[in-house]
Structure formats: C-alpha cells, structure tokens
C-alpha positions as CSV (number, residue, x, y, z in Angstrom):
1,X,-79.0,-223.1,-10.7
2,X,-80.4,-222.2,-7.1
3,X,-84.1,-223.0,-6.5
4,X,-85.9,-220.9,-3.5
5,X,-88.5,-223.3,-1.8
6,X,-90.9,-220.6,-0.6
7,X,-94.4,-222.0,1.6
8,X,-97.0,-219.4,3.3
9,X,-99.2,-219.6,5.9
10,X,-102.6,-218.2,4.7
11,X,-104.4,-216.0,6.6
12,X,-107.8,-217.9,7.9
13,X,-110.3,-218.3,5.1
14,X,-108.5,-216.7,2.4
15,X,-106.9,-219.4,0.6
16,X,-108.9,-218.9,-2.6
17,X,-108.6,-215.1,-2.7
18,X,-104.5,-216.4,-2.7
19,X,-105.1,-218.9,-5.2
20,X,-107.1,-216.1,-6.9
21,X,-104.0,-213.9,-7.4
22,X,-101.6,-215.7,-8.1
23,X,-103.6,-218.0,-11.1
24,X,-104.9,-214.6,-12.5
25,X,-102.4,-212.3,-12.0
26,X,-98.7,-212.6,-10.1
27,X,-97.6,-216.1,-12.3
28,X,-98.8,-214.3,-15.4
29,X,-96.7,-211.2,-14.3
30,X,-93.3,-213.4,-13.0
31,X,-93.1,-214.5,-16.3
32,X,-92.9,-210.8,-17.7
33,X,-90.2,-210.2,-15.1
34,X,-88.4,-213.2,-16.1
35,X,-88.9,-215.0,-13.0
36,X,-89.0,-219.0,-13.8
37,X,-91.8,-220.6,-11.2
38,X,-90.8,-224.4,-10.8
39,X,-94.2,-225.9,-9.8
40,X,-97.1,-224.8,-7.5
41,X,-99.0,-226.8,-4.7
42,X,-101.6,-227.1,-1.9
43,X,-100.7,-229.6,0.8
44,X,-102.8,-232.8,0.5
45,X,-101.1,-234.1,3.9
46,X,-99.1,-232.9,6.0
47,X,-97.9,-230.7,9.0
48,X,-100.2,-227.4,7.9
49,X,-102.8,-227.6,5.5
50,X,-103.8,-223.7,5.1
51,X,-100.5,-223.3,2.9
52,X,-99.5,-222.7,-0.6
53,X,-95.8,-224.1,-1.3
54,X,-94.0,-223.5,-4.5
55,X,-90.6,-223.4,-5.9
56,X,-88.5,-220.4,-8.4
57,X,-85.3,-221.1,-10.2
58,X,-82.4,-219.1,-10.3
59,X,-79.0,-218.6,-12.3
60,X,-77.8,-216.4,-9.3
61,X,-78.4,-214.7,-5.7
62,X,-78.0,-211.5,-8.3
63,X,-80.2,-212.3,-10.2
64,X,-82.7,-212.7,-7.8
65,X,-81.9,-209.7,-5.9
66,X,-82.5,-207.6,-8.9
67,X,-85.2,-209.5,-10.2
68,X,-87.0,-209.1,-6.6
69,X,-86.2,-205.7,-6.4
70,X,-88.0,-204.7,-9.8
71,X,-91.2,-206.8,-8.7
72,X,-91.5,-205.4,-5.5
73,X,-91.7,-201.8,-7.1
74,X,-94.0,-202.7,-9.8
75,X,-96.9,-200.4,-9.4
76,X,-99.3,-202.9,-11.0
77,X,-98.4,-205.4,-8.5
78,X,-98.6,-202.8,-5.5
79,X,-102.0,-201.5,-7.2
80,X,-103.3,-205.5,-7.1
81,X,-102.4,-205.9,-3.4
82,X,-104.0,-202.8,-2.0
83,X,-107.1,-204.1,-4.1
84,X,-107.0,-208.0,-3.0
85,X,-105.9,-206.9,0.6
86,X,-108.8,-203.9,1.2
87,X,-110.3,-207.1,4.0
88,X,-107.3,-208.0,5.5
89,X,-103.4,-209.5,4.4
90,X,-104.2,-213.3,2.5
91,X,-100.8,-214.4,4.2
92,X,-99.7,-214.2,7.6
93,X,-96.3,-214.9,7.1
94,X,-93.9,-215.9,4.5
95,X,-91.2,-218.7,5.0
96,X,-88.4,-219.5,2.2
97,X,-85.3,-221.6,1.9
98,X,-82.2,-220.9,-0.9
99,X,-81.0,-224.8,-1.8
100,X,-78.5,-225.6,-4.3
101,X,-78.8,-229.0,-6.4
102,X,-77.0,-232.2,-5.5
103,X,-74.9,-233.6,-8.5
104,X,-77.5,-236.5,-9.0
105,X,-80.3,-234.0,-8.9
106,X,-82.7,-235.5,-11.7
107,X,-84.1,-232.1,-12.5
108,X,-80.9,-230.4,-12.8
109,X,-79.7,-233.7,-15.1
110,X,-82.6,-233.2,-16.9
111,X,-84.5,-236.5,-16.1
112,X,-88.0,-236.1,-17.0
113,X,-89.9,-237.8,-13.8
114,X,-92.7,-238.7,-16.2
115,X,-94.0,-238.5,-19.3
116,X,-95.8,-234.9,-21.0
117,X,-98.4,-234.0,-18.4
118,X,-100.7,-233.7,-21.6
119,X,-100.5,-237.3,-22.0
120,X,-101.8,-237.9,-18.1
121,X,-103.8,-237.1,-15.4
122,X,-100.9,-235.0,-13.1
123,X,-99.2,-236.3,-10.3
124,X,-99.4,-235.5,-6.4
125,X,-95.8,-234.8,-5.2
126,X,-94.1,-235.8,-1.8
127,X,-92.0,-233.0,-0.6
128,X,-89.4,-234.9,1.9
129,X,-87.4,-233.1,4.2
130,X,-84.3,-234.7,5.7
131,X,-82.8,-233.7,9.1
132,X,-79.3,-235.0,9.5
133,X,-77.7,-235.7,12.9
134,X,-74.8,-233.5,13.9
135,X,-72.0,-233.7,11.2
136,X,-73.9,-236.0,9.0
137,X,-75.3,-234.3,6.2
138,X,-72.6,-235.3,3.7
139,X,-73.3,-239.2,4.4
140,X,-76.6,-238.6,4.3
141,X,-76.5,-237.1,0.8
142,X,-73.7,-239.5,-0.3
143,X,-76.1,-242.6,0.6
144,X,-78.4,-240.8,-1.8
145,X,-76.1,-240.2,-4.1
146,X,-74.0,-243.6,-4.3
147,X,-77.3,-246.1,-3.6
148,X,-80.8,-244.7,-3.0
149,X,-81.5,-243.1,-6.2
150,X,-80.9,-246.1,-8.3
151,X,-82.4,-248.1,-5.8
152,X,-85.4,-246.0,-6.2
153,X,-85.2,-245.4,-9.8
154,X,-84.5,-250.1,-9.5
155,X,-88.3,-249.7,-7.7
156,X,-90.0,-247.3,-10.2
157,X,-89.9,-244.2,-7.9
158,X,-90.1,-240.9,-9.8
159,X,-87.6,-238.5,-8.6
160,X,-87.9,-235.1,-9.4
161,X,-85.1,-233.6,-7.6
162,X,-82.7,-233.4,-4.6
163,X,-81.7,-230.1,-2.7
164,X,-78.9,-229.3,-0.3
165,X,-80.0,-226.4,1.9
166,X,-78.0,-223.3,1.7
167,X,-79.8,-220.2,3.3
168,X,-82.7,-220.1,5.6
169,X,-84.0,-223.3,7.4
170,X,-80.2,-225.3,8.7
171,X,-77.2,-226.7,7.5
172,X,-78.0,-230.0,8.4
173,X,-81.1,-230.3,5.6
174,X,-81.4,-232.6,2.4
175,X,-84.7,-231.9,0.5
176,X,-85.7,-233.9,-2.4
177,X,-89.3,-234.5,-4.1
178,X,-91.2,-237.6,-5.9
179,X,-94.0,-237.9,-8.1
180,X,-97.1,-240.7,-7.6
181,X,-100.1,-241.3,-9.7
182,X,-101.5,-242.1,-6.1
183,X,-101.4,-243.0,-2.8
184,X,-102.4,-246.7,-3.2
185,X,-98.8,-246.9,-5.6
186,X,-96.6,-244.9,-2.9
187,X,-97.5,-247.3,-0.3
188,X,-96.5,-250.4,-2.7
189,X,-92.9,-248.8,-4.1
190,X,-92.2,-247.7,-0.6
191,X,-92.9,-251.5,0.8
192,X,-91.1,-252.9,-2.1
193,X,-88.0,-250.2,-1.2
194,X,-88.2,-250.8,2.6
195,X,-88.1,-254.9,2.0
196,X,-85.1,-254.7,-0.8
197,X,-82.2,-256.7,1.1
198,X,-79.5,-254.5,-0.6
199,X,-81.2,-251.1,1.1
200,X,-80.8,-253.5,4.2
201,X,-77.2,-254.1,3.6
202,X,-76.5,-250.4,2.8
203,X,-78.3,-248.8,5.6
204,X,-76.4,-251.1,7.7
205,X,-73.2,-250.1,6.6
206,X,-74.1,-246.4,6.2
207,X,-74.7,-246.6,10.1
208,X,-72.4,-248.7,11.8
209,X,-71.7,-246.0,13.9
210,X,-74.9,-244.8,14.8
211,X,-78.2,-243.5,12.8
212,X,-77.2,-240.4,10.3
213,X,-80.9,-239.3,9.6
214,X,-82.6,-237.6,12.8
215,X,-86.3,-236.8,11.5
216,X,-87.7,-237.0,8.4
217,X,-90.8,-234.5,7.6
218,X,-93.3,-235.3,4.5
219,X,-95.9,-233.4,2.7
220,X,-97.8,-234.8,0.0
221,X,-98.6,-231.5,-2.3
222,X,-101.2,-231.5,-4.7
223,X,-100.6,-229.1,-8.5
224,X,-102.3,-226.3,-8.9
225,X,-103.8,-225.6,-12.4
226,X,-101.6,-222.9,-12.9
227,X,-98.2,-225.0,-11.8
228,X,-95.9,-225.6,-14.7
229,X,-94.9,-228.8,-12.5
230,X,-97.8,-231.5,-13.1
C-alpha cells in the first residue's frame, strides 16, 4: 500500500466553503471512484493553521494515475468547482507527499490504535515529521523499528502508523502519527517516555557517533466529521 499525505493552504476566509465541498460532495464522490480517503483533519497546533491535511491509500502509482485521471475529467466535479469557485479559488496551493509503510507500520499490521470510534469521543492526532541528518534515515527508522514502538506501545502511546517518504518532500523523512484523548494525556506519556532509563540507554547507543534526528516538526490535527479516521 502507498498512502499520499496531501495538506492545502486555504485561500483567506474560505476554509468552510472547503470544508463545505469536500463533506458534501468530493468524499461522497471519491468513494464512487474508488478512491480510499484514510482520515481528514484541521490543524489544532502547529506551523499553518488555515489548512486541511488528509491522507488516500493506494495499491499502486497506477492506480492512482488512472484513478486521478477519471476524477479530474468528471464533469460533475468540474461543474461543482466552477460553482464553489464563482468568488475566487478555496486553495492557494496544493502540497502532497507519496510514502510507503515501514514493516512495523501499525496500520499496515492492522493494529487498531483504539477502540470503535462509536464507543468514544474521537481522538486528536499528532502528525510527526522526522528530519534525519545526512545518511541517517535508516537508523532513524531502525531505532523505531527495533525499540521506540514497543517503548511507546510499554507507555500506552497509540500509534497509528509510520511512513518512509518516497516522492515529494526528501529522502531523508520518517513520518509517523499518534492518537490522544487529550493534550493533558500527551504531555504525561511523553514525560513518562522521555524519563524511561532504557530510551536513555538506547538513544545513547543509537548516537554514539553524533545525533541522527536533525528537526522534528509536529502538528496536532483535529477529525473532521466526515474523516473515516476518528
């Protein structure tokens, strides 16, 4: 499976005319195209807050081309953005990133991060971004891989998955997502993580020679009604 992170800048005021659209007509149409939408968010926190950020699934870079290709022409969908555009574009730009999943990826192993939304008030997520230093993506992702998801798991972290950057964005990218009831619980488990003497032991290790992880960007994204991801 490849998952396309795709975020927009909306245009200046316009963010519920997006919202508009997409809850009441593009999600509704995806779905007839066969498209498989992930989750949907607003940024709670973070860098930009006038954004939308959601994620697709794919089997293939085929099957997105051709998918794509039959959306873009659909004359309902041209028809709705001529109508919802008649003021002025919603988005000013568009950016999007191809990843590909890590073997522990919890979503790809399919571990639930929670129980049935129905059962619970939904989650914000954490979208993390990870900026490797030169050449060290793959220890980067193998200290993932080999201690910080069980250590996380150890702490009660819900992980939803963990990406590996493959087009758009850089090379040197690890992208991985968590679920909180709240903020007051990520402070805790992230205290709790950052105390644990083994993550002391292991960070140590994994940089003997010198830090691996450059910059590490976070956005704290909040469901939309319409996300399948709650």
């Amino acid at each position: 499976m490849l998952y396309e992170l795709r975020r927009y800048d909306v245009a200046p005021g316009k963010l519920p005319a997006l919202l508009d659209r997409f809850g009441n007509f593009t999600v509704h149409k995806w779905k007839e195209f066969g498209f498989r939408l992930i989750g949907f968010w607003t940024p709670m926190l973070g860098e930009k807050s006038n954004q939308v950020v959601y994620i697709w699934g794919w089997e293939s870079y085929e099957e997105r081309a051709r998918k794509n290709a039959v959306w873009r022409a659909d004359p309902e969908r041209v028809k709705k953005w001529v109508e919802t555009e008649k003021d002025g574009p919603l988005v000013n730009r568009v950016y999007n990133q191809l990843m590909e999943p890590t073997p522990y990826s919890q979503l790809d192993k399919g571990e639930a991060y929670g129980p049935d939304a129905a059962s619970r008030a939904p989650y914000f997520f954490e979208l993390r971004e990870y900026q490797a230093m030169p050449q060290k993506i793959t220890n980067v992702s193998d200290r993932f891989g080999g201690f910080t998801c069980e250590a996380f798991k150890k702490h009660g972290f819900r992980q939803v998955g963990y990406w590996l950057n493959r087009i758009g964005g850089n090379d040197h990218q690890l992208i991985y997502m968590l679920a909180w009831e709240n903020m007051n619980e990520r402070v805790a488990k992230f205290d709790a993580f950052g105390k644990d003497p083994d993550r002391a032991r292991v960070f140590g290790e994994s940089e003997k020679n010198g830090p691996i992880v450059q910059q590490v960007t976070t956005t704290i994204l909040r469901p939309t009604a319409f996300s399948p991801m709650k």
